[in-house]
N, C-alpha and C positions, 0 to 999 in steps of 0.2 A: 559291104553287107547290105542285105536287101529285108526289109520288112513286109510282109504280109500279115493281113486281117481281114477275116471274112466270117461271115456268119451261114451255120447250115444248120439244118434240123433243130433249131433253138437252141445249137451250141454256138461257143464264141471258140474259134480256133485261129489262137495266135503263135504264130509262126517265124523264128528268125534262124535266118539260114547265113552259116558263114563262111566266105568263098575262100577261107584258112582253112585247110586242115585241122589244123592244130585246135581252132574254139570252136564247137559246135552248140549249138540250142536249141533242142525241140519239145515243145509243150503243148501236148493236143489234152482240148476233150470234147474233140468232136465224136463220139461214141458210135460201130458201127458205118461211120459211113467215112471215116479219117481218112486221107490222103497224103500223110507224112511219106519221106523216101524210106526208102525199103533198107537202108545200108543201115547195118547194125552199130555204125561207130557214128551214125547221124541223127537217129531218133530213141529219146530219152525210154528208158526203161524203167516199169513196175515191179522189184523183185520181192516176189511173194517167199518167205521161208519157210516152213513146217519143222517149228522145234521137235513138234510130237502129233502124235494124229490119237490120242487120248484125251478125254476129257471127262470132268466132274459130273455132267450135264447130259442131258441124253433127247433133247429137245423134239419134239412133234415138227418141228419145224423148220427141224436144221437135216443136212443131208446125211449126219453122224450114223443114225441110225439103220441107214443104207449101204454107208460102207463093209467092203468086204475083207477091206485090208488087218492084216498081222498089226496090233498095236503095236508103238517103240518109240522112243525119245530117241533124237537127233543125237549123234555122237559130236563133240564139242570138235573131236580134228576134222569129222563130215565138216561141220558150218565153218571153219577155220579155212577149208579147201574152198566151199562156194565162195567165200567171201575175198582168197588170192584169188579164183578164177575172174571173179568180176572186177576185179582190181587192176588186173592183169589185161583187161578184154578192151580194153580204151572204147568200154560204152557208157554212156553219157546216162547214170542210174537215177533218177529221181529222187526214189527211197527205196528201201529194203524195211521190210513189212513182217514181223514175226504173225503171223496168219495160215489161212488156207483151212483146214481140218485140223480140231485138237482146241486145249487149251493152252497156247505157249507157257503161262506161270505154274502151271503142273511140274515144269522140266525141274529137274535137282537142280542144274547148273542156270538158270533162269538169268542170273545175275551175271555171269560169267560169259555167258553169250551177248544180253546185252552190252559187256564191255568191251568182246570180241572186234560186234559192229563196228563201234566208235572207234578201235585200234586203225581200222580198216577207214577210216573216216566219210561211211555214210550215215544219210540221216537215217534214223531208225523209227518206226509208226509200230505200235503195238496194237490190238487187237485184243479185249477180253471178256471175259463174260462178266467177270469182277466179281466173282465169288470167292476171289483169293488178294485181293488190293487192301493193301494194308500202311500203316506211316512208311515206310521200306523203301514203297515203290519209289516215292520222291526222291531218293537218296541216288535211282539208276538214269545213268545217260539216255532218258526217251524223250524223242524230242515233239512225237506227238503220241496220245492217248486215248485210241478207241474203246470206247465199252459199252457193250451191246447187251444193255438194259432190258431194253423191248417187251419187257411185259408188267407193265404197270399196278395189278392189281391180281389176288388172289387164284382168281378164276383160269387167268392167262400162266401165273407162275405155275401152275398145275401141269400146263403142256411140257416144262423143262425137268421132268423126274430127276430133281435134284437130289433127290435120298432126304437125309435126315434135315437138311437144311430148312429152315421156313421162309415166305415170302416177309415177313417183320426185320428177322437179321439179314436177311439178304438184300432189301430195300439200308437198311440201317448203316450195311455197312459201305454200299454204296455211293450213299449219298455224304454219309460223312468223309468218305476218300474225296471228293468230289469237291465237297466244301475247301478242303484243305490244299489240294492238288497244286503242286508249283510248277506245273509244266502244262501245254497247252491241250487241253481235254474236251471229249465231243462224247454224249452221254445219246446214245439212240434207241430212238422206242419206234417198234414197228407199226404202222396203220392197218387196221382194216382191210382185209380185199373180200370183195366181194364172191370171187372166181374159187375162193377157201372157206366155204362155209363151214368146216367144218373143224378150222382154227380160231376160237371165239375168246374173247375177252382182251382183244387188241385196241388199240387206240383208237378213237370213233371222233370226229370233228362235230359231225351232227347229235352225238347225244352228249346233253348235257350231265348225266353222271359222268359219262369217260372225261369229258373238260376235268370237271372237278376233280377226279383219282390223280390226274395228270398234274391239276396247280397246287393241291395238297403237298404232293410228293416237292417239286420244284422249286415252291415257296418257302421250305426249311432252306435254302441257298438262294435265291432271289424272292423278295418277298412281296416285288409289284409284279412279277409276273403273272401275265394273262394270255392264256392259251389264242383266244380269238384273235387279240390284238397281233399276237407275235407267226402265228401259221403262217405258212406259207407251202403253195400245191409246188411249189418245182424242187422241193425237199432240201433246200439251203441252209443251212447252221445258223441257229436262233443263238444272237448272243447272249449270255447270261451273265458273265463277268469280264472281267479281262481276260483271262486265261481258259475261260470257259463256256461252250454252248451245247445245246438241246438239236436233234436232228431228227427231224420224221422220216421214215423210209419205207415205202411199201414193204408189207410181207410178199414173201419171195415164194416161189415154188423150187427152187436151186433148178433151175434150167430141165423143169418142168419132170424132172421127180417125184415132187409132191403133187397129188392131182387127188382131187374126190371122187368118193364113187359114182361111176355110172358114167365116169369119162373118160376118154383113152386120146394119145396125143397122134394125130398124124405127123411124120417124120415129113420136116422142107427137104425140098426136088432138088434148091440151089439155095444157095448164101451167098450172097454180098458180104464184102470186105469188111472185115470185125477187127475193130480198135483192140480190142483183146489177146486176138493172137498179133496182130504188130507190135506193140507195150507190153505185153504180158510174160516175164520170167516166171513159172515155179518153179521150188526147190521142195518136192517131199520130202520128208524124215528118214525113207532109203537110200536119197540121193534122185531117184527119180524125176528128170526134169522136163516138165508140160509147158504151155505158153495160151493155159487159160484158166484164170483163179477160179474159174465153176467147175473146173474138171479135176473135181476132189479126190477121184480112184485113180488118175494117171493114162486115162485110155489115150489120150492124145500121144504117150510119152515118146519121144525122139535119142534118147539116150540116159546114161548116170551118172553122175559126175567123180562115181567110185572109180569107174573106169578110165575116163581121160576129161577131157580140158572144158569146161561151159563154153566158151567160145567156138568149139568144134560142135560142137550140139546143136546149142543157135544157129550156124550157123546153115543148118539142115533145114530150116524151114525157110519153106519156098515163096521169094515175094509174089503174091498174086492166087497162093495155090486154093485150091478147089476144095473146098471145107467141107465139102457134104461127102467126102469120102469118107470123114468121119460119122459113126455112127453117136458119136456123142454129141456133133456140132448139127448135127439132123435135129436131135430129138429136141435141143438145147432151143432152136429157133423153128421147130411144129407148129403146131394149130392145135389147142385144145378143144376137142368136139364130143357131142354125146356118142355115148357106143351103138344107142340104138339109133342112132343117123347114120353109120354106116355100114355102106353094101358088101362092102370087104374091109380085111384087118387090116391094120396097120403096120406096119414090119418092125416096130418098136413101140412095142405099147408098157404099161406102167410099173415104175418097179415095186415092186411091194415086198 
């Protein structure tokens, strides 16, 4: 067995390769520029699920409001099939992630599928917005707990047309899940970007009201927390309890979707190698299966798992291949430029 360790692009990519068939281990995050082998039964996998591509939530900010897709909740024997096919596929899964588009605790069977996973004995990461976490959740086999908070204050909960909901119960109910929470939980609030002027009421480092919105809220469950003291720019999980931390994460454009007016994206000529599609499983809610969590509508898709095995699927994508055939993986990795800087259009400009 041979160990490798190396550092690139400010990631740490550690590497243990075993010259057994039979145990393999591959753990990258060296993001975009990864070098893992290409053999599907040798580098560990991200398997992204899509219980449902529905949600409570209609965000400014999220790609929901872009897609085009037929709503639907996952059929319990669909996720029953991905989860033998991966079972079945001798690839070395990471986690399986109830994510992608949708709210997964929307689904009827929510419970039922999370117990699915665990039959099938992978870890299970959830994903939510947490407008549905109630004492319950603690009760289901999840072995980590994402929820995507990200908007701190009134002004910001405005972007998420949540209906009838208010930011008081939706803050309330959040944080008391949070406080209580027996499983290991990561509570994330998006930052400021600059490049989105025109998504406001995000997390701000430099103004001192956004500290304060942020240590008010945090301080009901850690009550020495201090924003300054705890930040950090390489967006690392602040811990806040045993089982619990805080995570800044740039606001996103979803692979450059969301763009303000008066800019249009030029599409890249060529792509270098994307940790995404080598790591990356999706499962949409049609069965539909992609191998990049940003490609929300499936334009990548290589096959469905209605029809035959994930492992013949994956098996389709090609070590090495040339990503800007996609027009999704063009636009995803563009140049965001003003419209009146250019001389001619751009062959995929903004979806609106």
């Amino acid at each position: 067995m041979t160990w490798e360790l190396y550092k690139a692009h400010n990631a740490i990519h550690i590497c243990m390769v075993s010259f057994s068939r039979q145990k393999t281990l591959q753990i990258c995050r060296d993001f975009y520029s990864c070098r893992c082998v290409d053999d599907p039964k040798t580098t560990n996998k991200n398997v992204f699920i899509e219980l449902t591509n529905r949600c409570n939530f209609n965000c400014d900010f999220c790609y929901y409001r872009f897609s085009k897709r037929s709503k639907r909740f996952m059929s319990m024997r669909l996720l029953e099939k991905a989860l033998k096919d991966l079972k079945n596929s001798g690839m070395d899964v990471s986690y399986v992630m109830f994510s992608h588009l949708g709210e997964p605790m929307l689904h009827p069977k929510f419970r039922e599928a999370c117990l699915l996973v665990k039959k099938y004995g992978f870890r299970l990461v959830v994903t939510t917005n947490g407008s549905l976490l109630n004492g319950g959740v603690n009760d289901l086999p999840i072995d980590e707990l994402y929820i995507s908070f990200h908007t701190p204050n009134k002004k910001s909960f405005k972007l998420r047309h949540a209906g009838s909901m208010k930011f008081y119960d939706y803050k309330k109910s959040v944080m008391n899940f949070a406080a209580s929470s027996r499983m290991p939980t990561c509570i994330y609030l998006f930052k400021k970007n600059d490049t989105l002027p025109m998504l406001e009421g995000f997390f701000d480092i430099k103004s001192k009201k956004s500290v304060g919105e942020v240590e008010r809220i945090v301080r009901n469950i850690c009550p020495s927390f201090d924003v300054r003291k705890s930040y950090n720019e390489n967006e690392s999980p602040i811990p806040l309890s045993h089982n619990l931390s805080l995570r800044f994460r740039n606001l996103q454009s979803f692979c450059n979707t969301i763009i303000p007016d008066g800019m249009v994206v030029v599409d890249a000529s060529s792509i270098p190698r994307c940790s995404c599609y080598i790591h990356h499983i999706n499962i949409l809610s049609d069965g539909t299966v992609t191998f990049c969590c940003g490609d929300m509508d499936g334009s990548m898709s290589t096959g469905n798992i209605e029809k035959e095995h994930l492992h013949k699927i994956y098996a389709r994508r090609k070590p090495g291949a040339d990503l800007s055939k996609y027009p999704f993986c063009r636009r995803c990795r563009g140049t965001l430029v003003s419209a009146g800087n250019l001389r001619t259009q751009p062959s995929l400009t903004c979806a609106r």
